[in-house]
C-alpha positions in Angstrom: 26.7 -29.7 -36.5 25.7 -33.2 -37.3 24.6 -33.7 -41.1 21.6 -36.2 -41.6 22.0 -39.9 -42.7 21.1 -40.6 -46.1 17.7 -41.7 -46.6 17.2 -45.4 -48.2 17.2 -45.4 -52.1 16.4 -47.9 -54.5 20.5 -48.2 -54.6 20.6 -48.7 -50.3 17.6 -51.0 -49.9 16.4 -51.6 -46.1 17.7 -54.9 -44.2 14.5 -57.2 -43.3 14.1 -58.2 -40.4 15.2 -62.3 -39.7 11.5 -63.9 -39.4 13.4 -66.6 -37.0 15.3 -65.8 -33.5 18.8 -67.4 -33.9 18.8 -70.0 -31.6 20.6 -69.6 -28.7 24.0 -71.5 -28.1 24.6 -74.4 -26.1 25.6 -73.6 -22.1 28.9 -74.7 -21.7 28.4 -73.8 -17.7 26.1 -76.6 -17.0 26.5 -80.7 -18.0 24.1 -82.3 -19.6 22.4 -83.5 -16.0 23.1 -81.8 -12.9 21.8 -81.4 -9.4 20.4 -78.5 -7.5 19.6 -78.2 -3.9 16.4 -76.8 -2.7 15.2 -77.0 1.3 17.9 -79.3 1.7 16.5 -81.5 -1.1 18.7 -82.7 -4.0 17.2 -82.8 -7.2 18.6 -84.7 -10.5 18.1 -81.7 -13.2 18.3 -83.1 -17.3 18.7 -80.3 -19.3 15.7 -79.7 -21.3 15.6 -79.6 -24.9 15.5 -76.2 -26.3 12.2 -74.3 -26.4 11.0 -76.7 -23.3 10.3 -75.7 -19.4 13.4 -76.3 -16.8 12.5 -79.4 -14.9 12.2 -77.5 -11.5 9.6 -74.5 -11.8 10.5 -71.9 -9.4 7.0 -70.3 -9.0 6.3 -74.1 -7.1 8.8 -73.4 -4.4 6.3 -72.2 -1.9 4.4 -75.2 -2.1 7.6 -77.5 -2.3 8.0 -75.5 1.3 4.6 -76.0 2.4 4.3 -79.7 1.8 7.9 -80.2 3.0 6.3 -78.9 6.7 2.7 -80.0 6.3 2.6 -83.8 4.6 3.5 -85.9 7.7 1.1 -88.8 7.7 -0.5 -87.5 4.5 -1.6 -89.1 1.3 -0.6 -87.0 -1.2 -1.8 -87.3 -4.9 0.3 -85.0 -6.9 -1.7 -84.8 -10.3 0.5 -82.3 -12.2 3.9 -84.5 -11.9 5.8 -82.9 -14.4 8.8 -83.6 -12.4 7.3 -85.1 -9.3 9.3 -82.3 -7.2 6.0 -81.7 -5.3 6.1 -85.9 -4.3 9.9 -85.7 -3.2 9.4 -82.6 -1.0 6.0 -84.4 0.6 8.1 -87.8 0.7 11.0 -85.7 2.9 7.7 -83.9 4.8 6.7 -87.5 6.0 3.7 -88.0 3.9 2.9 -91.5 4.4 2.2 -92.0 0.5 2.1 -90.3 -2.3 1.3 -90.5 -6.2 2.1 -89.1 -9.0 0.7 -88.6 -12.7 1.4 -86.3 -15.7 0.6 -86.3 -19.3 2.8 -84.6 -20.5 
């Protein structure tokens, strides 16, 4: 049979718990820029800082998708340009212009 651990006593006191996640360490599998492909689009990637969004949000794809196959002849204002990868795909698409703000 097992025996019990000890329970804590003033002489064991309890660890507490780290108020701040350790911070993860640097990737050493990706370079400081890199490209990815996407619909046969190449897209420049900087790393973002810690704590910040990726430059490429995947949950956009279907739209990258949709413009890529629907912009031809279009004027496209893209007014959530974080990365403008919603102007490049309608660009490739054939959209006759596009433009692009942010603020962030």
């Amino acid at each position: 049979p097992l025996s019990p651990s000890p329970s804590p006593s003033p002489s064991m006191p309890l660890p507490s718990p780290s108020l701040t996640p350790p911070s993860p360490p640097p990737s050493p599998l990706l370079p400081d820029d890199h490209r990815c492909l996407e619909l046969g689009l190449e897209y420049f990637i900087p790393l973002p800082p810690a704590g910040r969004d990726p430059a490429l949000y995947l949950d956009f794809r279907a739209v990258r998708r949709w413009l890529l196959a629907n912009a031809r002849g279009a004027r496209v204002l893209n007014a959530f340009a974080y990365t403008c990868g919603a102007s490049v795909a309608a660009l490739a698409g054939g959209a006759a212009e596009t433009v692009s703000i942010d603020f962030s």
